[in-house]
Biopython code that builds the backbone (N, CA, C, O; Angstrom):
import numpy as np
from Bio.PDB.StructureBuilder import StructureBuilder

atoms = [
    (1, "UNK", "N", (15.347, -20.876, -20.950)),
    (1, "UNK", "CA", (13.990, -20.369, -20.783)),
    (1, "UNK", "C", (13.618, -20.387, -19.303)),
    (1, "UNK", "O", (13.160, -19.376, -18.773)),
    (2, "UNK", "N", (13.790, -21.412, -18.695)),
    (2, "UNK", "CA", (13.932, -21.499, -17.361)),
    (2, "UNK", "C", (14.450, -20.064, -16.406)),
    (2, "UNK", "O", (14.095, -19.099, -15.730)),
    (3, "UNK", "N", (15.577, -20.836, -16.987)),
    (3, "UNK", "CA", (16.315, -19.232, -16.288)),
    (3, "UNK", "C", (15.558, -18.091, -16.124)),
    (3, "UNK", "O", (15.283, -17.639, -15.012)),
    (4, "UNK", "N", (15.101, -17.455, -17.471)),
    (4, "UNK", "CA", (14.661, -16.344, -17.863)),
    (4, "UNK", "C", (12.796, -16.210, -17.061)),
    (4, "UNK", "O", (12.142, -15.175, -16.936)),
    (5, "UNK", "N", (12.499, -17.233, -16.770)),
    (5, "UNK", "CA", (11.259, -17.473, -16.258)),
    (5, "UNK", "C", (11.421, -16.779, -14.562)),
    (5, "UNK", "O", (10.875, -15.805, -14.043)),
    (6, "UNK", "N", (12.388, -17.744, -14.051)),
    (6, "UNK", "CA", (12.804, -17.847, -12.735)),
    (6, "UNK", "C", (12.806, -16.210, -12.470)),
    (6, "UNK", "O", (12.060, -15.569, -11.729)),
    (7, "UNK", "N", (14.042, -15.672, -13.437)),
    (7, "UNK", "CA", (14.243, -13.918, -13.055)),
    (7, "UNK", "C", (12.973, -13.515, -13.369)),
    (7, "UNK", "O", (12.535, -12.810, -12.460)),
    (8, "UNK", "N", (12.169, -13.664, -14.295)),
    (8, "UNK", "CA", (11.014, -13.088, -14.073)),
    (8, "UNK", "C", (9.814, -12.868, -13.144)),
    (8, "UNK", "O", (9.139, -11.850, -13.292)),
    (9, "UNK", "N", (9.522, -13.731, -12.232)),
    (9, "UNK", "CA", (8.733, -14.336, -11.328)),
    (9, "UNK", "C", (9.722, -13.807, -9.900)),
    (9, "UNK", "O", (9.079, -13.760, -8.852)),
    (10, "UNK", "N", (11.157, -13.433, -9.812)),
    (10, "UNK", "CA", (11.839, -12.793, -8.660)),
    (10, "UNK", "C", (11.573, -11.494, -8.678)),
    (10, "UNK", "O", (11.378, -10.928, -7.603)),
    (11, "UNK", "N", (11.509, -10.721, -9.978)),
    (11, "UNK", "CA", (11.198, -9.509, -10.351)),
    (11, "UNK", "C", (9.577, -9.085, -10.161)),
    (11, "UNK", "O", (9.183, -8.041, -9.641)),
    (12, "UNK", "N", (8.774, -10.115, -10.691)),
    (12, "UNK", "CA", (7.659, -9.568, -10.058)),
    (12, "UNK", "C", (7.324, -9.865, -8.756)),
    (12, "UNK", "O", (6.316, -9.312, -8.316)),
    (13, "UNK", "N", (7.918, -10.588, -8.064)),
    (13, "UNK", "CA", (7.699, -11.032, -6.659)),
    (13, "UNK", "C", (8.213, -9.704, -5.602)),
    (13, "UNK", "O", (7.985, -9.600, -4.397)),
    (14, "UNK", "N", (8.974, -8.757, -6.497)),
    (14, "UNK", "CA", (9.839, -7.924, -5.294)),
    (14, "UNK", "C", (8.714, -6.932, -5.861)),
    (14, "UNK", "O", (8.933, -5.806, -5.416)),
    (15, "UNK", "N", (7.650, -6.962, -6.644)),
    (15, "UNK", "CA", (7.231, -5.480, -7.070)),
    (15, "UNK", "C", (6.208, -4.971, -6.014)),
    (15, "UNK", "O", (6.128, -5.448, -4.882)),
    (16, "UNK", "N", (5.524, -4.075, -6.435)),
    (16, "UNK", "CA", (4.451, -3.252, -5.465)),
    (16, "UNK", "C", (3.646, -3.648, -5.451)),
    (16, "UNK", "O", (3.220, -4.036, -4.363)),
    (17, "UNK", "N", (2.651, -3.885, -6.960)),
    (17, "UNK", "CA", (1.687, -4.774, -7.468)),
    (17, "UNK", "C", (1.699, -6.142, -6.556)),
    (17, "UNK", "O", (0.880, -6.432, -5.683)),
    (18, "UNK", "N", (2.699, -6.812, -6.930)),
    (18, "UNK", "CA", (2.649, -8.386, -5.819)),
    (18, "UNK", "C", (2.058, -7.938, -4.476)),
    (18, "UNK", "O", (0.987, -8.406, -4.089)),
    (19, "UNK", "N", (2.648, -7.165, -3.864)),
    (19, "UNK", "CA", (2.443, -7.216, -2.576)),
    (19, "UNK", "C", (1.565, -6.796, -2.068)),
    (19, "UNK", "O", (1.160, -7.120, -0.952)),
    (20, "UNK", "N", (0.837, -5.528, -3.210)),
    (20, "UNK", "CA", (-0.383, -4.669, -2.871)),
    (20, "UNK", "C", (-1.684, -5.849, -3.330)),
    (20, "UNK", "O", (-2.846, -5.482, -3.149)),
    (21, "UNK", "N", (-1.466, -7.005, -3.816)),
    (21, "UNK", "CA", (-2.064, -8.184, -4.388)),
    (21, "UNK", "C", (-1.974, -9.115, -2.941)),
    (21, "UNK", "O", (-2.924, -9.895, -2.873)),
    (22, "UNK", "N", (-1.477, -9.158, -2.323)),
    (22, "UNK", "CA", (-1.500, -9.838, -1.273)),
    (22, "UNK", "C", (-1.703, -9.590, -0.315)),
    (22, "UNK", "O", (-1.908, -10.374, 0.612)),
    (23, "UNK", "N", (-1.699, -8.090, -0.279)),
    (23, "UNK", "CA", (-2.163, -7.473, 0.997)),
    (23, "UNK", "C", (-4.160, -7.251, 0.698)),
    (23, "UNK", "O", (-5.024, -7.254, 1.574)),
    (24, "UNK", "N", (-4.344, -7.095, -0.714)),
    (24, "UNK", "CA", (-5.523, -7.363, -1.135)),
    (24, "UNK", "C", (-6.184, -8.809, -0.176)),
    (24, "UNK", "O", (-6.873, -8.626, 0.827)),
    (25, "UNK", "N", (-5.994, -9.558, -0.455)),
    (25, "UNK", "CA", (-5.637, -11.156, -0.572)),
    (25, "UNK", "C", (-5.580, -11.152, 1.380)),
    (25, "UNK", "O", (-6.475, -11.870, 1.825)),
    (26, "UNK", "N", (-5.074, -10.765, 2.024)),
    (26, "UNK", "CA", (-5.274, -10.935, 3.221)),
    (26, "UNK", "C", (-6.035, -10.011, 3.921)),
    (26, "UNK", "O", (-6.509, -10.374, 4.998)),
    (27, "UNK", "N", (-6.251, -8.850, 3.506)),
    (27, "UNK", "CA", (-7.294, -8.016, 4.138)),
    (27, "UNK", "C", (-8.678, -8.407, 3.554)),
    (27, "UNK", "O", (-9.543, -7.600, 3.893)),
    (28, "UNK", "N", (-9.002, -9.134, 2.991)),
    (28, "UNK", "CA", (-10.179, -10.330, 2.649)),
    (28, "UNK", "C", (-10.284, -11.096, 3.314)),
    (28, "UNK", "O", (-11.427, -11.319, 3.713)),
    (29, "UNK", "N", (-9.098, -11.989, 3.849)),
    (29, "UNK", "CA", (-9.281, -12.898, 4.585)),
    (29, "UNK", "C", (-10.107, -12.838, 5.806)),
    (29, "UNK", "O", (-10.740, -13.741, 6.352)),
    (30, "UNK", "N", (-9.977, -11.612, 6.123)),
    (30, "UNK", "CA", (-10.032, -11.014, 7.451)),
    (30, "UNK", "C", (-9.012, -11.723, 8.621)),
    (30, "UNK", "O", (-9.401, -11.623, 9.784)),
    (31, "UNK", "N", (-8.240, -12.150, 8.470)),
    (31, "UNK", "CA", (-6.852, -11.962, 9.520)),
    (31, "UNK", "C", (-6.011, -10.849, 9.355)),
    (31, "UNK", "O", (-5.131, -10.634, 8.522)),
    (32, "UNK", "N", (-6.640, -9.861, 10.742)),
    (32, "UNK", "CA", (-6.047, -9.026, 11.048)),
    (32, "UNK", "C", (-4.704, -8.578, 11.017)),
    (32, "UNK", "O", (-4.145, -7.667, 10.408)),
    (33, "UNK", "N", (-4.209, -9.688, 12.055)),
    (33, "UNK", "CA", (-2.236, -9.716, 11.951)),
    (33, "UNK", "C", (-2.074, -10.122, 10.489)),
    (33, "UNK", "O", (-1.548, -9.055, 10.172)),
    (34, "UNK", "N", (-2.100, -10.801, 9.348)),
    (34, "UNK", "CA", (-1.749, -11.177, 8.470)),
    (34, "UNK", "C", (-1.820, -10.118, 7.706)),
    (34, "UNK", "O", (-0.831, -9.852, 7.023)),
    (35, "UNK", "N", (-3.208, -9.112, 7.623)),
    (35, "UNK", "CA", (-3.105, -7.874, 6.838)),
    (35, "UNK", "C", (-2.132, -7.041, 7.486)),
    (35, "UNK", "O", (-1.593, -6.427, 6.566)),
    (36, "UNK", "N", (-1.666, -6.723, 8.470)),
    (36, "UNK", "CA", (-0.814, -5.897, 9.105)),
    (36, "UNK", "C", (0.774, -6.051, 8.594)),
    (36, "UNK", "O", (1.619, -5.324, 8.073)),
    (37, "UNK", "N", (0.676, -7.334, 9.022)),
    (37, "UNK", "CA", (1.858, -8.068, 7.948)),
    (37, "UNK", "C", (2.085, -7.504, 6.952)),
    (37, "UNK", "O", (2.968, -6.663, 6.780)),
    (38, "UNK", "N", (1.306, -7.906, 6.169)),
    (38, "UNK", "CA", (1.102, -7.199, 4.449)),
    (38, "UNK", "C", (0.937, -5.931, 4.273)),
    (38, "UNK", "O", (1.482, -5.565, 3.232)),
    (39, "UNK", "N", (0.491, -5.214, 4.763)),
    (39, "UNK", "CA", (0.487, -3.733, 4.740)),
    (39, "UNK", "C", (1.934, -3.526, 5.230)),
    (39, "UNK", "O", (2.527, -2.943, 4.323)),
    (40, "UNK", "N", (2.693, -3.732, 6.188)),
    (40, "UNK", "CA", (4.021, -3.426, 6.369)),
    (40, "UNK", "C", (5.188, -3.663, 4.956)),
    (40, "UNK", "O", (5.979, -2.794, 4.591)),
    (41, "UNK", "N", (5.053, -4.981, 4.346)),
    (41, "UNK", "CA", (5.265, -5.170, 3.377)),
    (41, "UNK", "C", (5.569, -4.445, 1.912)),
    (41, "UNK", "O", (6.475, -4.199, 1.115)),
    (42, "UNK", "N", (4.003, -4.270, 2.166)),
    (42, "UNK", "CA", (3.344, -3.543, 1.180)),
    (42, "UNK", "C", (3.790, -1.589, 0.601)),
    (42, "UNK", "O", (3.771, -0.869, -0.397)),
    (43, "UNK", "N", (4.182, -1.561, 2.237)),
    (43, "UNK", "CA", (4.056, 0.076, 2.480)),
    (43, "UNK", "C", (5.667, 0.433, 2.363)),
    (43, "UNK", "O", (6.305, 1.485, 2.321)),
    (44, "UNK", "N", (6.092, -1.353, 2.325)),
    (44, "UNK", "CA", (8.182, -0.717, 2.447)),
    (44, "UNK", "C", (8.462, -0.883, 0.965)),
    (44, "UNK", "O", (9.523, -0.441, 0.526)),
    (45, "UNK", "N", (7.306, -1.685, -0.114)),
    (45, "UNK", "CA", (7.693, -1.879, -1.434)),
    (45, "UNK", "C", (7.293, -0.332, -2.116)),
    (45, "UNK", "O", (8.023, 0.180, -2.965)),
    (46, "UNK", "N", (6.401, 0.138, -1.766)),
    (46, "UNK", "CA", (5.999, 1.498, -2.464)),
    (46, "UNK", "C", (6.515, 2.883, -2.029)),
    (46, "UNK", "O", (6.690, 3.691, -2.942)),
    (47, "UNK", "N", (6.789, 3.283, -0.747)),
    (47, "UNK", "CA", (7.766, 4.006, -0.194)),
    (47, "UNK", "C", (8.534, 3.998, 0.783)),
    (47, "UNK", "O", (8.298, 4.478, 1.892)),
    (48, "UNK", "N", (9.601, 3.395, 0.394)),
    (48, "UNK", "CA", (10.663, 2.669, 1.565)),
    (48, "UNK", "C", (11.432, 3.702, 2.377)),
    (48, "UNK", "O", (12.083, 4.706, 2.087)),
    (49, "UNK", "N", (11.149, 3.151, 3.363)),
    (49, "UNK", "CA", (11.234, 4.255, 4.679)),
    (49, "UNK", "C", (10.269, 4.567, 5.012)),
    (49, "UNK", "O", (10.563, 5.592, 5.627)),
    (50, "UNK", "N", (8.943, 4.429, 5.110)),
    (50, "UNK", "CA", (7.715, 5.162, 5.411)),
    (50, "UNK", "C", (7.483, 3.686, 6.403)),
    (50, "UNK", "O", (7.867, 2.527, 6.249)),
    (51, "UNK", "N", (6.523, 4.490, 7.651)),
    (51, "UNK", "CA", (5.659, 3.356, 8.262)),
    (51, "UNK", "C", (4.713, 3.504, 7.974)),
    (51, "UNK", "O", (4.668, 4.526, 7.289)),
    (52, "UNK", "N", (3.416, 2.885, 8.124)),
    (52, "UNK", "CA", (1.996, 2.896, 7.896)),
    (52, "UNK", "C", (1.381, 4.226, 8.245)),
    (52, "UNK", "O", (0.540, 4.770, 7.529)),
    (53, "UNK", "N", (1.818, 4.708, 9.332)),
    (53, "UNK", "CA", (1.179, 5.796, 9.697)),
    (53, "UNK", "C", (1.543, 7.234, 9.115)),
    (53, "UNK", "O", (0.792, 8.200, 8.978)),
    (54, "UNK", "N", (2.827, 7.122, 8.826)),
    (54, "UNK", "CA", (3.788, 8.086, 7.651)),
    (54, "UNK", "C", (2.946, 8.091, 6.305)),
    (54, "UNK", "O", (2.680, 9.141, 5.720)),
    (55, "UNK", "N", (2.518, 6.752, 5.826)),
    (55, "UNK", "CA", (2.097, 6.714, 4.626)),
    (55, "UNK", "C", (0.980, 7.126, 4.797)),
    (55, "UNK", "O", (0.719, 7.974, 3.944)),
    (56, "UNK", "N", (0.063, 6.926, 5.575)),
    (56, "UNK", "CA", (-1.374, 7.579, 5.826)),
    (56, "UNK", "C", (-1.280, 8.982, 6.096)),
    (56, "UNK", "O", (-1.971, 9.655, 5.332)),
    (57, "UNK", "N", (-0.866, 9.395, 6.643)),
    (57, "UNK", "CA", (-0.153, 10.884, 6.707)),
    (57, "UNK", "C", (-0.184, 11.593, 5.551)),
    (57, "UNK", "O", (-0.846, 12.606, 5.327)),
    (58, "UNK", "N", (0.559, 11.018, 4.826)),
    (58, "UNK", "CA", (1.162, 11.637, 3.325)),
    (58, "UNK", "C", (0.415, 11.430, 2.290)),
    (58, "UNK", "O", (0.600, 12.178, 1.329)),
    (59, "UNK", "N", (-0.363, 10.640, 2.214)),
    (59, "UNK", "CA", (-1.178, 10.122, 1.184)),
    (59, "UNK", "C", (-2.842, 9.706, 1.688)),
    (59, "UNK", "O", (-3.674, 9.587, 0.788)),
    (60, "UNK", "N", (-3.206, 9.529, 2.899)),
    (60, "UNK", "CA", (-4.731, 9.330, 2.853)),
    (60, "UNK", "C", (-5.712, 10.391, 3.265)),
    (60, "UNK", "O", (-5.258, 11.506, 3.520)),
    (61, "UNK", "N", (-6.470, 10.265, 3.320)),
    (61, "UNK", "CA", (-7.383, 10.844, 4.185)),
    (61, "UNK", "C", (-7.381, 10.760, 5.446)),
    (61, "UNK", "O", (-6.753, 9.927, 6.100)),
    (62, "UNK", "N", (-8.238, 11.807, 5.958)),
    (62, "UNK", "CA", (-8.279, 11.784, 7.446)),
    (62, "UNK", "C", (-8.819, 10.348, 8.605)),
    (62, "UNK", "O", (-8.424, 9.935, 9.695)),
    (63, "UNK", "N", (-10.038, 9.906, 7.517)),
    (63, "UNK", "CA", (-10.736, 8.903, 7.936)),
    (63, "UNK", "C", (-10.081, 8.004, 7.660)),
    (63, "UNK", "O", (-10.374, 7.039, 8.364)),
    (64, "UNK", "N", (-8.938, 7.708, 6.637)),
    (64, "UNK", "CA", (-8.327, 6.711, 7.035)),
    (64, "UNK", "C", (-7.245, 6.444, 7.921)),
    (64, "UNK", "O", (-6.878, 5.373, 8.404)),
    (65, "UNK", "N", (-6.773, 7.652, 8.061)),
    (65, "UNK", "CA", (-5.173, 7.899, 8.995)),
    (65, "UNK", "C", (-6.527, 7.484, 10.300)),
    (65, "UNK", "O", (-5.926, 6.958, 11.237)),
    (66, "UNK", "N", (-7.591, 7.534, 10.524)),
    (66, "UNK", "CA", (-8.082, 7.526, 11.893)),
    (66, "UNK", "C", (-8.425, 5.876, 12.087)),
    (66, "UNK", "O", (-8.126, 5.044, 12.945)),
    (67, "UNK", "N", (-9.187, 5.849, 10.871)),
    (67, "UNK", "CA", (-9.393, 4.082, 10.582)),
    (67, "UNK", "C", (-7.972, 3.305, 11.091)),
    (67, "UNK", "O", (-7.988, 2.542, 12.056)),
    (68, "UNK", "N", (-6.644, 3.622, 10.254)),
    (68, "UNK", "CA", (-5.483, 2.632, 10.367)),
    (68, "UNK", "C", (-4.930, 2.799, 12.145)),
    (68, "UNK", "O", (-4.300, 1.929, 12.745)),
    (69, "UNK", "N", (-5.393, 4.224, 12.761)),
    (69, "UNK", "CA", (-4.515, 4.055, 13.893)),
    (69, "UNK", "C", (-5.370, 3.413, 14.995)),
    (69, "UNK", "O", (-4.880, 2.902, 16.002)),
    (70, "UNK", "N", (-6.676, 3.476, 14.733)),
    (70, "UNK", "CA", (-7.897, 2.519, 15.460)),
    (70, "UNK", "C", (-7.384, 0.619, 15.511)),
    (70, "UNK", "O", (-7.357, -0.126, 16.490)),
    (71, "UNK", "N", (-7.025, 0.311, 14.005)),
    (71, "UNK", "CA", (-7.083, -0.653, 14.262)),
    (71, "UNK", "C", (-5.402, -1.429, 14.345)),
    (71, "UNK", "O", (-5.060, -2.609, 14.280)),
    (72, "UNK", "N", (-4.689, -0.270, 14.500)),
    (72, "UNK", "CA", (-3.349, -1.061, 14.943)),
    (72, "UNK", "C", (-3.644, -1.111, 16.597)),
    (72, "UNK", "O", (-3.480, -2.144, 17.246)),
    (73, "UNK", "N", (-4.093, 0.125, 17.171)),
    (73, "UNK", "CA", (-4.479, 0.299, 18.263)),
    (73, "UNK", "C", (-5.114, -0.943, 18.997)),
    (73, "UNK", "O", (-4.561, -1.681, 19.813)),
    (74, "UNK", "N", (-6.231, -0.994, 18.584)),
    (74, "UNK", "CA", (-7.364, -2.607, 18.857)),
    (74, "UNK", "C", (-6.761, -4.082, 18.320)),
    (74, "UNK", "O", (-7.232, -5.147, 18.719)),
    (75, "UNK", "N", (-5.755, -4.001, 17.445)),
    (75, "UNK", "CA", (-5.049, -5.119, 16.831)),
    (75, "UNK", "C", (-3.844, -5.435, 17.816)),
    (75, "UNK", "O", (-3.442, -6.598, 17.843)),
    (76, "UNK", "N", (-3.156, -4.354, 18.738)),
    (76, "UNK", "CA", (-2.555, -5.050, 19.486)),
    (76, "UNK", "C", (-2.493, -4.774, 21.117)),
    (76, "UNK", "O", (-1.535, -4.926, 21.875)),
    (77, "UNK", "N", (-3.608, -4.393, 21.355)),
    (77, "UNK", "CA", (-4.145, -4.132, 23.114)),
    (77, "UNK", "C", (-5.091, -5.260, 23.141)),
    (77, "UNK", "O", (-5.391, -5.500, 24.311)),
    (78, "UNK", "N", (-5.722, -6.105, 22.245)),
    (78, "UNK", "CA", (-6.151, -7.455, 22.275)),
    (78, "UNK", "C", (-7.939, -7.334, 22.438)),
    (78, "UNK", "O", (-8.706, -8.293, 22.348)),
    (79, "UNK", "N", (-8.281, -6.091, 22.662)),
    (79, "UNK", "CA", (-9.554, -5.962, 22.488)),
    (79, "UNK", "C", (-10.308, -6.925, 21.323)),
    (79, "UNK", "O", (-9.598, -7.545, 20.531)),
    (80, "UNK", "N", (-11.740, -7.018, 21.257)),
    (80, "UNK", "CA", (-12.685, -7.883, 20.476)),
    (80, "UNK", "C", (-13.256, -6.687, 19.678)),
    (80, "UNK", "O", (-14.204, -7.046, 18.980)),
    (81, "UNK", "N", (-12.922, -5.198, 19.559)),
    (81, "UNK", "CA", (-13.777, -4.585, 19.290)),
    (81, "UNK", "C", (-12.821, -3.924, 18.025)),
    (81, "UNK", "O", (-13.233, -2.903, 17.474)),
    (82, "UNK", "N", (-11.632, -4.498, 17.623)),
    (82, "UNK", "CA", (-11.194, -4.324, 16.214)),
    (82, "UNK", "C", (-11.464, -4.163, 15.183)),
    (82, "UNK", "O", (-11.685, -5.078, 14.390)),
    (83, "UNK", "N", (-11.517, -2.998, 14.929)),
    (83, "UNK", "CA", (-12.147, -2.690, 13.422)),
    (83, "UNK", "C", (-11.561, -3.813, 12.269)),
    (83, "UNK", "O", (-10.474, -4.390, 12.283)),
    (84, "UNK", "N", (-12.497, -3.901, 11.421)),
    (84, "UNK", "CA", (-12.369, -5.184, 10.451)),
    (84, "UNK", "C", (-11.400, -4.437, 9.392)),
    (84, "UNK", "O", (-11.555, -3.349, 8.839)),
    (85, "UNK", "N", (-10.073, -5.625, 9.265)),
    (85, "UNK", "CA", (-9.092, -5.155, 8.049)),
    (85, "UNK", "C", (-10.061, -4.868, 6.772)),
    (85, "UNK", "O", (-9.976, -3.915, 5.999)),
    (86, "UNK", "N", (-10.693, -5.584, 6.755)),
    (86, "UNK", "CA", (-11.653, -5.278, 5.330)),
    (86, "UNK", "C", (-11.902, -3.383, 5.042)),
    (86, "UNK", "O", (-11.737, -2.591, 4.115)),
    (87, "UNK", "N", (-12.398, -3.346, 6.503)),
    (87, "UNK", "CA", (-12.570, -1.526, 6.263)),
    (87, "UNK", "C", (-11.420, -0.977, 5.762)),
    (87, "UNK", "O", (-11.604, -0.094, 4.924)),
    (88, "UNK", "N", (-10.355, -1.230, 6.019)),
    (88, "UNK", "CA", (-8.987, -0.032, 5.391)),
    (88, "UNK", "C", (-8.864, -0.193, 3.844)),
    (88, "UNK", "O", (-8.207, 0.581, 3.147)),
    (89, "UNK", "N", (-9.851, -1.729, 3.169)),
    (89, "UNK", "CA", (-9.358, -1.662, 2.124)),
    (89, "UNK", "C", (-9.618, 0.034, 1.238)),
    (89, "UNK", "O", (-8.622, 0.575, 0.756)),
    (90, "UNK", "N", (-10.746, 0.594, 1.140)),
    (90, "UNK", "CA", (-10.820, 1.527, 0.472)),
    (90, "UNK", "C", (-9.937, 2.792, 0.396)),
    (90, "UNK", "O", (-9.670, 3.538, -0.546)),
    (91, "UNK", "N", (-9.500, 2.789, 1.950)),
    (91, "UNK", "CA", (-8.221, 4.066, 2.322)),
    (91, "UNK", "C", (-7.051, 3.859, 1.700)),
    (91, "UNK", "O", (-6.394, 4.638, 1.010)),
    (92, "UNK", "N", (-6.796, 2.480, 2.072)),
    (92, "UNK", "CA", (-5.788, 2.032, 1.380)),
    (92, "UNK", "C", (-5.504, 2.422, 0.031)),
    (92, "UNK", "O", (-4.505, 3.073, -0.273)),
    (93, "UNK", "N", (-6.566, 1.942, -0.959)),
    (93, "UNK", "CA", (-6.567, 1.878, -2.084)),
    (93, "UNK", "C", (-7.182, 3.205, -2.557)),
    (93, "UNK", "O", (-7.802, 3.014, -3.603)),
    (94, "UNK", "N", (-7.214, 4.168, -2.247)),
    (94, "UNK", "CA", (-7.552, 5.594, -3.085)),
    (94, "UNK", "C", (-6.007, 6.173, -1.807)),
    (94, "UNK", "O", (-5.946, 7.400, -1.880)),
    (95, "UNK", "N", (-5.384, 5.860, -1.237)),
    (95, "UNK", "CA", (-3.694, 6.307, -0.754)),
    (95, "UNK", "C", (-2.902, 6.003, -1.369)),
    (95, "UNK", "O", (-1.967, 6.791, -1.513)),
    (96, "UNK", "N", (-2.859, 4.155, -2.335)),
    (96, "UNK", "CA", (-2.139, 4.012, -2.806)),
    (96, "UNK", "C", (-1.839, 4.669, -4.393)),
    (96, "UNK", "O", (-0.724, 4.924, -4.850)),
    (97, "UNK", "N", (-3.384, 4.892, -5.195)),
    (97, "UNK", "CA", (-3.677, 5.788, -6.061)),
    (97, "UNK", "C", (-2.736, 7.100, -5.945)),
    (97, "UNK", "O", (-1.738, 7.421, -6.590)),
    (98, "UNK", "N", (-3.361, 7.684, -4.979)),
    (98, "UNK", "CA", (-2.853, 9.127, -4.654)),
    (98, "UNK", "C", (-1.324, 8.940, -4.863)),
    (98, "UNK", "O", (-0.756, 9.948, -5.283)),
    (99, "UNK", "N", (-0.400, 7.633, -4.609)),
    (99, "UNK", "CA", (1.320, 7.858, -4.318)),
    (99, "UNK", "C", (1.527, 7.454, -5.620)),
    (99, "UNK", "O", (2.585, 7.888, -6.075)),
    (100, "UNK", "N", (0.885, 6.777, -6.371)),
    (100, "UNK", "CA", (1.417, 6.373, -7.513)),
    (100, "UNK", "C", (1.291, 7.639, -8.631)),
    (100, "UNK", "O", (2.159, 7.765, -9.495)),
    (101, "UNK", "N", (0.248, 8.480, -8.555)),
    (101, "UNK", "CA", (0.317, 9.373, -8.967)),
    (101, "UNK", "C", (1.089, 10.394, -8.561)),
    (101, "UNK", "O", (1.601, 11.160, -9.378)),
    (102, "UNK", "N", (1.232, 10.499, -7.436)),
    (102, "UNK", "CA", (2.734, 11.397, -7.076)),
    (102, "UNK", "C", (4.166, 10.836, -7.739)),
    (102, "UNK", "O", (5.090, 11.562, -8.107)),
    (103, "UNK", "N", (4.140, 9.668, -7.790)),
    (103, "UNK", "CA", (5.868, 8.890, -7.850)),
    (103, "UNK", "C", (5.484, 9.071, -9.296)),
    (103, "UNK", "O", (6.561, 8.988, -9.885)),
    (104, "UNK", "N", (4.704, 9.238, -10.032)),
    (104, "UNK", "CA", (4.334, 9.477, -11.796)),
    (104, "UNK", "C", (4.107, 10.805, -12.316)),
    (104, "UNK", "O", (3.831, 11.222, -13.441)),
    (105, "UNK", "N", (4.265, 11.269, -11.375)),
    (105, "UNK", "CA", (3.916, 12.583, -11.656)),
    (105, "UNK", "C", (4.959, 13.328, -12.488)),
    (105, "UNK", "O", (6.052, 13.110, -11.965)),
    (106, "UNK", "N", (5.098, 14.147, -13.606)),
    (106, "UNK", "CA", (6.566, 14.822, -13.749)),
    (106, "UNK", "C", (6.290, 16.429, -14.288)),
    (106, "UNK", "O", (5.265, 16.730, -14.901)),
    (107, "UNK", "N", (7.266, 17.310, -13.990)),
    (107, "UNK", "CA", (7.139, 18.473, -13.690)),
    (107, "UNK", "C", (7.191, 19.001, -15.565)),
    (107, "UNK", "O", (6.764, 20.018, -16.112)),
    (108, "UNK", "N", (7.922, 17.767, -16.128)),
    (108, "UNK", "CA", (8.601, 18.598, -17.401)),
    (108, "UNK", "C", (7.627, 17.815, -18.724)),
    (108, "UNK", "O", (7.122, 16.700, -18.856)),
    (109, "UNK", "N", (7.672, 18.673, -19.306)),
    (109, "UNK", "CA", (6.226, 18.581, -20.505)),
    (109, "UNK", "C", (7.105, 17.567, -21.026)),
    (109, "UNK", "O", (8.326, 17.586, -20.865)),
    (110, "UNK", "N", (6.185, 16.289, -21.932)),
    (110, "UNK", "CA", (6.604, 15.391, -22.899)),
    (110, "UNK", "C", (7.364, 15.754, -24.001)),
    (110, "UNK", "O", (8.240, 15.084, -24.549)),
    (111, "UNK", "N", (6.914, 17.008, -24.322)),
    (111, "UNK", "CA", (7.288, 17.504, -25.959)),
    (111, "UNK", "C", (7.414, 18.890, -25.332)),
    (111, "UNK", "O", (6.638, 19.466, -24.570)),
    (112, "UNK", "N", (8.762, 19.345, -25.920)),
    (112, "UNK", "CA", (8.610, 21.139, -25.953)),
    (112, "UNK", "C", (7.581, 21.748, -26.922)),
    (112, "UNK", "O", (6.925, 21.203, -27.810)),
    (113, "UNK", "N", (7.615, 22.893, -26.552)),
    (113, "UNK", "CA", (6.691, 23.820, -27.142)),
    (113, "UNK", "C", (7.146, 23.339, -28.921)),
    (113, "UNK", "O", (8.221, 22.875, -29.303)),
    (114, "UNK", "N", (5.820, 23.674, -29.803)),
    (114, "UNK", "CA", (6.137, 23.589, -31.264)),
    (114, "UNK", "C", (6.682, 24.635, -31.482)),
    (114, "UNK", "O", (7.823, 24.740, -31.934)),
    (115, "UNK", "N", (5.695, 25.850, -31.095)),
    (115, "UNK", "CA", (6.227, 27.327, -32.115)),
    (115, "UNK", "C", (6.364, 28.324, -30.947)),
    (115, "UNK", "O", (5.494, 29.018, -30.421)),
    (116, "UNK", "N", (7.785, 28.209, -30.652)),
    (116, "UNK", "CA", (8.799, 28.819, -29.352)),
    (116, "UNK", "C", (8.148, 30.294, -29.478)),
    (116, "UNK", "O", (8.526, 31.201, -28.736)),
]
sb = StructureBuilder()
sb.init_structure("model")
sb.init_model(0)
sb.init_chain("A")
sb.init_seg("    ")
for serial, (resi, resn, name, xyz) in enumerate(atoms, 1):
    if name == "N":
        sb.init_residue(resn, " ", resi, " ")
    sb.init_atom(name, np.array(xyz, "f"), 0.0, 1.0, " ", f" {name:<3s}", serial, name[0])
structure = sb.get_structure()
């Protein structure tokens, strides 16, 4: 049972959910670098190969592709005038919507036609 516990808890630890849960979880905190962290994380569990700004690209809005490059920008030129991780949560989370519905998306009907 153990065993079977252990693989379970490795399996959800590598998922998207975990990480998009922790990147939750630190963009609350409001530590900046720590959400950055987690968004890197976050952004290699849901489309690997993408950087943050790729993924905003492909999946957000404008205001947020402008939001995320503001505050990597101000997050590492050391300025005081860093937009708060808290703000990306919403971009984030109607981008990550948007990919999951792309990666779910499928071209081919459930059921063929009844009466061909």
């Amino acid at each position: 049972i153990e065993k079977r516990r252990s693989a379970s808890r490795r399996h959800y630890e590598a998922s998207e959910q975990y990480a998009y849960r922790r990147l939750q979880a630190a963009l609350n905190s409001g530590d900046a670098f720590e959400a950055h962290e987690q968004m890197l994380n976050w952004v290699s569990r849901i489309s690997p190969g993408f950087d943050l700004r790729q993924f905003a690209a492909e999946y957000g809005d404008d205001e947020f592709q402008r939001a995320l490059s503001t505050f990597i920008v101000d997050l590492f030129s050391g300025t005081d005038e860093a937009i708060g991780a808290r703000q990306l949560a919403p971009g984030i989370a109607s981008a990550r919507q948007a990919c999951l519905r792309q990666m779910h998306k499928t071209d081919i009907p459930a059921l063929p036609p009844l009466n061909p």
